[in-house]
Structures are given as C-alpha cells and as structure tokens.
N, C-alpha and C positions, 0 to 999 in steps of 0.2 A: 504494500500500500504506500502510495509516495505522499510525501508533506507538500501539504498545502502553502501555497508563495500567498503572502501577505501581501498587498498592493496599497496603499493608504493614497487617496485624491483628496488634494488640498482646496482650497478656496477659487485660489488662482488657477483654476482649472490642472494644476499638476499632477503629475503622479509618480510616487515614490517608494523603490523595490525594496520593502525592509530587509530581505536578505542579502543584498549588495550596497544596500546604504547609498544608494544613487537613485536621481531621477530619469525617471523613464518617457517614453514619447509612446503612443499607441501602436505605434508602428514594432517597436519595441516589445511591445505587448502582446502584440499577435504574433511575433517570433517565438515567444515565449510558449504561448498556445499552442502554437504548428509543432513545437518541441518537445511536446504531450507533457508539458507541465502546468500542475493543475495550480488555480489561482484565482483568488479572492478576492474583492477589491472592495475595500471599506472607505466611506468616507471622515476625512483625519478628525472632522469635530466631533462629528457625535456617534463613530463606530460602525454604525449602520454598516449592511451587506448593498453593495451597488452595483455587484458583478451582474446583473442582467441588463443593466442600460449601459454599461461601459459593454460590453459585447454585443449591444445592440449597436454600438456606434461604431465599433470594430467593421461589425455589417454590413451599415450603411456605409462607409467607406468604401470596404472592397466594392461594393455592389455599384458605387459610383466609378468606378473606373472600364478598363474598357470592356473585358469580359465577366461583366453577372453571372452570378452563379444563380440566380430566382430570375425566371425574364415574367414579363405583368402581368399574364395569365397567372403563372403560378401565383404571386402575391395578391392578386387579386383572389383568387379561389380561400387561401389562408386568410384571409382579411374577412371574409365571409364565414367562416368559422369560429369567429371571435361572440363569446356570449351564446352561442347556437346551443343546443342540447348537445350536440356532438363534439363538441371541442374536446372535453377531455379524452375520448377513443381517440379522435384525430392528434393528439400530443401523445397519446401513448405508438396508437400506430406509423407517426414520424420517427418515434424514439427507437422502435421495436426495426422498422427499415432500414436507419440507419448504423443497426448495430449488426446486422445482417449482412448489410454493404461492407462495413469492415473486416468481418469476419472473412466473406469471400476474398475481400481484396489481400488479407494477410495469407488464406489459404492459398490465391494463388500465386505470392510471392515466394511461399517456401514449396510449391509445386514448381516451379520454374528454378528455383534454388537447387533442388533436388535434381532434377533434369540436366541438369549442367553439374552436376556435382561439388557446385560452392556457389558462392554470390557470384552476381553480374558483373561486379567489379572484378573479380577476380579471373573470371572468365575473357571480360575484354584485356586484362592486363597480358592473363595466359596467350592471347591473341596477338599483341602488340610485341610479347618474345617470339613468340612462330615469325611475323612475317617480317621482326629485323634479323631475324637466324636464317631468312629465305631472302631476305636482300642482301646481306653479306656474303652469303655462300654465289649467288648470283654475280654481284660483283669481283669477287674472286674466279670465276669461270670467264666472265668478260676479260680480265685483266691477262687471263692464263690464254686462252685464245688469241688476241693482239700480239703475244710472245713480247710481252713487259719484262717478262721475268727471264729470256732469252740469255739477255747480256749477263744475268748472273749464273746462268748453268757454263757458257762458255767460261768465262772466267774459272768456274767451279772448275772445268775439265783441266784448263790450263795450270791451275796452281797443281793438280791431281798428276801431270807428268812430270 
C-alpha cells in the first residue's frame, strides 16, 4: 500500500509538496499522478480535502489542449447523469471499466513481455547489438574485398622471407 503525498494549496492559488518541501505547479502535479503516486491535496487554512476540484482542473487542462480525451458527446451524455436516479451505477460502472481497461492493458504488457522474452526495451537494445555486429562485420567484408588490407599481407610475406 503506498503513502499518500500530502499536497497543501495556499491562498495565493499555490501548491506545496510537503514531502519535498517545494512548491509545485499543476503541471507538476499531474507528473506526479501519471507516476501512480497517490495524492491529497488539502487546503493550507482550514485542512479540508480539495483533491477533487484540483483534478478536476488537472482535467480541464489537459482537455483544453489539443487532443481531449472526453470529445462533447461524451461530456454531454455524463453531464446528463448528474442528479439522474442513475448516477450512482453510472460512477460505479465508469469505475468498474476503467479498472478493467487497466487490467487488460497491464495483461497485455506482460503478454508481449513474455513473447519477447524481456521488456521492449531490452529487446530493441538486443536489436541495436544484432545490426551494429551486422554493420561491422559488413564493413569488414567491404574493406577485405577492395584489398585495403593487401599492402599488409605483402608486407607480411616480405618480412616472412
């Protein structure tokens, strides 16, 4: 189970990592997030828990930029289940897909892991040694063909009588 990062928002709209004793910028914050570390965000006067309007702005952010992750149908449709009898299945049933989603997406990381016999990384490394040990060796064949290496076998014979 990992600890929860304390986030405290100040007055002046700031925000402050109590476990690095530095202020942080949202942007910051969502690095933090994407780094699956879990976080709380209080506001500094009165304690209070804020972390759903600071990731609601987190949202609104990304979603302003060029690729949204919600396009208006979707948000329109969730906007319509606010108050409805169904809201609460429809949050659970978000909740329940997208843990679903991850699951698969982790399954088929370590199926693809498997299939290559290590990680991707290692597999394109193992890659980048194959084809500088087939460009070298290549090189070497070019170099031996041209007869580069001519004037030292002569030489070789001469010093050999």
């Amino acid at each position: 189970m990992s600890k929860v990062r304390v986030i405290k928002k100040y007055p002046n709209r700031r925000l402050y990592d109590t476990e690095q004793s530095k202020y942080i910028t949202l942007a910051d914050l969502r690095a933090l997030i994407a780094d699956d570390i879990d976080i709380e965000v209080q506001d500094a006067n009165s304690g209070n828990d804020i972390t759903r309007a600071i990731l609601l702005q987190i949202i609104n952010e990304q979603e302003a930029a060029d690729q949204p992750l919600f396009t208006t149908e979707i948000l329109t449709r969730m906007i319509r289940f606010y108050g409805g009898q169904s809201q609460g299945m429809f949050t659970d049933y978000l909740g329940r897909t997208l843990e679903m989603f991850l699951d698969q997406q982790h399954s088929y990381q370590n199926k693809f892991a498997e299939l290559l016999g290590h990680s991707p990384m290692d597999a394109l490394s193992d890659m980048a040694t194959r084809n500088m040990e087939i460009w070298s060796d290549m090189q070497k064949r070019m170099l031996e063909g041209t007869n580069m290496f001519s004037a030292d076998k002569k030489s070789d014979k001469k010093e050999s009588k």
